[in-house]
Phi, psi and omega in degrees: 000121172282157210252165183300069203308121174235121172268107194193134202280337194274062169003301192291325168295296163327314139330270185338309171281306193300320147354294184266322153301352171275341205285297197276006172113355186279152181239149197206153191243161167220183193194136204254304159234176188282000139335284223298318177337297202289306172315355196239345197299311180302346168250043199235159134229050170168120160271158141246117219212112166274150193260345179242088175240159237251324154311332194173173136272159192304327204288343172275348182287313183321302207272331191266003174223005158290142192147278197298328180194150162315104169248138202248117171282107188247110211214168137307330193277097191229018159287138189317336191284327179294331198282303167309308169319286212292312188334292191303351188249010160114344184299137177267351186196157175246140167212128170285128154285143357280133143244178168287166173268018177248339169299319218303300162291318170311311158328272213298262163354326176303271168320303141320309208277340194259333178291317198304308187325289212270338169311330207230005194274189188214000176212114175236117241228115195229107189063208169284007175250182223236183202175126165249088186291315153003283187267009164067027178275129174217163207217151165221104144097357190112337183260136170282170193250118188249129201267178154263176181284340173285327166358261163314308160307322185313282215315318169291327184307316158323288181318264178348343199210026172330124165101324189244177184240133188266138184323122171309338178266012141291324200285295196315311190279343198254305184235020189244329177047069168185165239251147157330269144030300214260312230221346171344311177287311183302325185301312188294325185260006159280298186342295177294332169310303199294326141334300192293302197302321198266307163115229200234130136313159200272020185246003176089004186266180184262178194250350182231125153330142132220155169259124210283116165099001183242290184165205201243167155215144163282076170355138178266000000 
């Protein structure tokens, strides 16, 4: 398991939580800003990201590396407007200062266990409909749905990262293998095919999320 990155400027709390997570088996790096932040992300597997850093704010840190690794936002700011802001910006989890150390792990544990889940499956079941990521497939109810292929490549990308939301330049670099730029429009009208195609949950809801100007989620 590659460790856990916590970012947070205030050196005693940053000790503490690093502290208490070497307790509980995580091995952990730390970062001061979101400089230090962005450079360590690719070798992390969970940031924890305090929002008042000396460089910026966390919540742009938020929109540029969700995607990329599981972020657990960890702040002083613990009003609904804030809770909402980092979610819609991709954070997997909130946690208000002060917490404990066993939410704290239990969070962190949570969160890893729903990435892995969804990271590693190969059949992913969303309302009724069944996703074969393997086989680029997807079936309603026992019948299959029939995608194009960009389709289908969406849809798994979507599938894979069930519950969180993928970047629009993940999607562009994942199933376009081409820069955001070139195909930015093509992405909303795969989207919208694929929409059409997918129907209704059986609660009357869609089935893809969007976060407008960010990306998508496949609803668990």
């Amino acid at each position: 398991m590659r460790p856990v990155i916590v970012v947070e400027d205030e050196a005693e709390l940053r000790w503490a939580v690093r502290d208490a997570l070497i307790r509980f088996g995580f091995d952990v790096i730390e970062a001061a800003t979101i400089a230090d932040a962005r450079r360590l992300a690719p070798d992390g597997d969970l940031l924890l990201l305090d929002l008042g850093l000396p460089d910026g704010d966390g919540l742009v840190l938020c929109a540029e590396l969700a995607g990329m690794l599981p972020i657990i936002v960890i702040s002083a700011r613990g009003d609904e407007t804030d809770r909402v802001v980092a979610l819609e910006l991709g954070a997997d989890d909130y946690l208000a200062k002060p917490f404990s150390t066993r939410e704290l792990v239990a969070r962190c544990r949570s969160v890893l266990r729903r990435t892995r889940e969804s990271g590693s499956a190969t059949r992913v079941v969303s309302g009724d409909q069944q996703i074969d990521v393997d086989g680029l497939a997807v079936d309603r109810g026992g019948e299959p749905i029939e995608l194009t292929t960009k389709e289908s490549e969406l849809l798994v990308c979507l599938a894979t990262n069930i519950g969180r939301l993928v970047r629009r330049n993940k999607l562009a670099c994942d199933v376009w293998d081409s820069d955001l730029g070139y195909v930015n429009r093509s992405i909303d009208v795969h989207v919208s095919s694929l929409r059409r195609k997918l129907g209704r949950r059986p609660d009357g809801s869609g089935y893809i999320d969007t976060v407008h100007g960010v990306g998508y989620r496949l609803r668990v």
